[in-house]
Each structure stands twice: as C-alpha cells, then as structure tokens.
N, C-alpha and C positions, 0 to 999 in steps of 0.2 A: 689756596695753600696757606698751614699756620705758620708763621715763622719764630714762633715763643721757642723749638728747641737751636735752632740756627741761632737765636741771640743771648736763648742763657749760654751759648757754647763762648760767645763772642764777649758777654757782659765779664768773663772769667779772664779774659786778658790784659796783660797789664795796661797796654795801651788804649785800651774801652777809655770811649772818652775825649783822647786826643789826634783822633783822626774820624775821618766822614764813614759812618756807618749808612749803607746802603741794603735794604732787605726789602724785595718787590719783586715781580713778577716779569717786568718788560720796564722797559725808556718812557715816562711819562712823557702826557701827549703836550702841546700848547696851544695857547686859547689869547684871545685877544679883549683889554677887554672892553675895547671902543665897540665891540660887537655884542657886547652882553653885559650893554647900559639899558636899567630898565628891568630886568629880567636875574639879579641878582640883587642877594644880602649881602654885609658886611659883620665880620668877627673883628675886634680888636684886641689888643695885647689887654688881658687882663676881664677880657667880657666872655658869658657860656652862652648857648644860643640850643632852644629845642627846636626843631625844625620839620616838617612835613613835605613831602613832595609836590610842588603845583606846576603844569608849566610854566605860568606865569612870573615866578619866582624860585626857579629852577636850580642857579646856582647862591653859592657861599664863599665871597670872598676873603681872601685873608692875606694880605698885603703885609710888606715889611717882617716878615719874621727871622727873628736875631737871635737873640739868647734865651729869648720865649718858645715858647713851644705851641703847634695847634694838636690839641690828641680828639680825634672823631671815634664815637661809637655809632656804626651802622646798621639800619637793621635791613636785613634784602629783604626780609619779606614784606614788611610795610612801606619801604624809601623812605624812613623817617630815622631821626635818630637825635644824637646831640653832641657839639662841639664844644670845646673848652678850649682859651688861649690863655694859660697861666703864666705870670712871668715870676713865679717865688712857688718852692715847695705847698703843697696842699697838703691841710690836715686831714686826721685821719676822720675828724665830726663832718669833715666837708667832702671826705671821698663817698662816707656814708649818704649823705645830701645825694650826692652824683649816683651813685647805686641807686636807691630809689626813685629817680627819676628814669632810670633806665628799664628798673624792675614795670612800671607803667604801662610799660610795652609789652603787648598781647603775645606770647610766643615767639619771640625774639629770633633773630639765627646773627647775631651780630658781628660786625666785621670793625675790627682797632685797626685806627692809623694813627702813628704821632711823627710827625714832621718840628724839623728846626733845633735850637741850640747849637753852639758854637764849641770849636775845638779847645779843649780845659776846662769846660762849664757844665760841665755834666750834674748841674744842680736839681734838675727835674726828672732826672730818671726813679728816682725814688717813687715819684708821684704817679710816672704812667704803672709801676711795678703794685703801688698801692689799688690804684684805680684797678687793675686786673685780677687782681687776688677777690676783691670785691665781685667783679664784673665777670661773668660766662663770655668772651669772644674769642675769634679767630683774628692770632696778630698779623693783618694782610700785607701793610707798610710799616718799616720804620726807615726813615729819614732823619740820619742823627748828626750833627757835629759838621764840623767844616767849619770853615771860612766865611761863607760867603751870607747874603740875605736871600730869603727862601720871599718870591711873590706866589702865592697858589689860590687857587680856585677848586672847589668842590663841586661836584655835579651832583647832585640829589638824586638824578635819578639813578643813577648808578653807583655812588659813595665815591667813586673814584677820583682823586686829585690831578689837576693841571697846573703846569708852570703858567704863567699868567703874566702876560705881556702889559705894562701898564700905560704903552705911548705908541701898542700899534707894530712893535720894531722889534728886532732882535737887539736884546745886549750888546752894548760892546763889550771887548777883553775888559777885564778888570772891573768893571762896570758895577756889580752886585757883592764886592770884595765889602765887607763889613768893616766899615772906617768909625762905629760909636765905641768908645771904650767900657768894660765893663763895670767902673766906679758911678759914669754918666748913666748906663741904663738903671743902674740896680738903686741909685737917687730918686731916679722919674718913674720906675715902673708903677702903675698902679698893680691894689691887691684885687685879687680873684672875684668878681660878683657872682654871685650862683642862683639869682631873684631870678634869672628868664627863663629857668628850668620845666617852670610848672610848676613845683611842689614848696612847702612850708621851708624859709631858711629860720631856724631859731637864733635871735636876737644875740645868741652868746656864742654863734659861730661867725656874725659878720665880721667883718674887719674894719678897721678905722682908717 
C-alpha cells in the first residue's frame, strides 16, 4: 500500500508535526536482539549504509533514534537497497548523491520507510519530501513524531522494520520516554556521511 496521499492529506494539518504520525499496514513485530548477535549491521545517527541481502548478515540495526530520523529505500525485487540516518536537513547536491545511488539499481520496484523525530521537530520532513521527488517509491511506512526513542531493526530480506529489544525484555512504562533535550542533540549530532553509498561524493558537498 502507498501511503504519500494519506500523508499529503495529513502533512496539511495544522498539527503535522506535533503529534505521532502512524502510516503502516499492521502493529510491527519485535525482535530481540541477543538473538541476532552476529547476523546483523549497524546504522548510526548521521551514517548511510548500501546494503545487499546475505543470510549471514541479514538484519540492520538502528538503535537510539530521537530527533533523527532512519528513511530506507527498498528494493523487493533484489533485497537490497539503502538507509540513511540523518540528524540535520539534507541538501539538495546530496539528495542528488542518494538518487544516484538508488538509480544503480537494476529495475527497481522500491518501497520508503522513514521512522523517528520527535513531537515539534519536524526538521527533517523536508529532506524525506526532497528524497522522494528525486526517488520513484512506494511510501510503505512512516513513523513520525512522538515522544518516545524509536530502537528498530530491519530485515533485509523483507525491508520490513521491528521494534528491537536491546536487553532481551520488554520496556518498562516510561522507559523509551526521550529525556535528551533538543539544544544537547542538535550540539553532538554528527553531519550526514554519504561515502558508504557506492557512488562519487564530490569534495564540495562533504561537510565539515
């Protein structure tokens, strides 16, 4: 299912933004992830990642997500595709960058998820709406806004995301309630790398 006209309908309200936007299919599943030590990647705040399908290396985790965002483009017909964890607007030399490594892809049939950001800080929605005007996919997920910190896991071979258990357990109440404030993140985030792409980043779109 694409959910782009459910969210321009949604992006038009005043309150866009200040409350948890939910667009998906079904209650995502959970995964542990003392059990898929070994057998998974790691994304962090501010790294992209091109990725292929092995069992071996199966999932893609993405721990901690706050005021950053993870947006995946997936492709079903190959299990491959590529994630990006932004934590600041992306330009438009570097959405280009991300286009081209997507264009790479043999006949695509690509499926968009973006997960995370927090209730007020809707600083990165420009960046998934840039990346799409670029990009041919189907918006499968979005997961916007709230409160809380987003732990998730990607499965490759199916693009599909899981809440991601990090000690084995279920949460307690309150537990994931996002206690960084946004002056501390927006000091420490690092800027966007786009070298693990695959493709040429030019010298005058890195960041310092």
């Amino acid at each position: 299912m694409d959910f782009w006209g459910t969210y321009e309908k949604k992006r038009s309200d005043p309150q866009f933004g200040f409350r948890r936007l939910a667009l998906n299919t079904g209650e995502r599943h959970i995964a542990s992830a003392l059990r898929l030590i070994g057998r998974s990647l790691e994304i962090n705040t501010g790294e992209s990642l091109r990725y292929a399908y092995s069992e071996a290396r199966r999932y893609v985790a993405a721990p901690g997500i706050g005021f950053d965002a993870l947006i995946s483009f997936y492709d079903v017909n190959t299990k491959s595709g590529i994630m990006l964890r932004p934590a600041s607007p992306v330009y438009p030399a570097e959405v280009k960058i991300v286009a081209e490594a997507v264009s790479a892809l043999r006949k695509p049939r690509l499926e968009m998820r973006a997960i995370g950001m927090q209730d007020g800080h809707a600083f990165l929605v420009e960046t998934m709406e840039r990346l799409s005007s670029k990009i041919n996919a189907e918006l499968v997920e979005a997961d916007l806004f709230g409160g809380q910190i987003r732990h998730i896991i990607m499965d490759m071979k199916t693009g599909k995301p899981y809440n991601l258990l990090l000690e084995n357990r279920i949460y307690r109440p309150g537990e994931l309630n996002n206690t960084v404030e946004w002056k501390s993140f927006e000091g420490a985030s690092p800027k966007l790398n786009l070298e693990n792409l695959g493709v040429k980043v030019p010298a005058h779109t890195r960041r310092a």
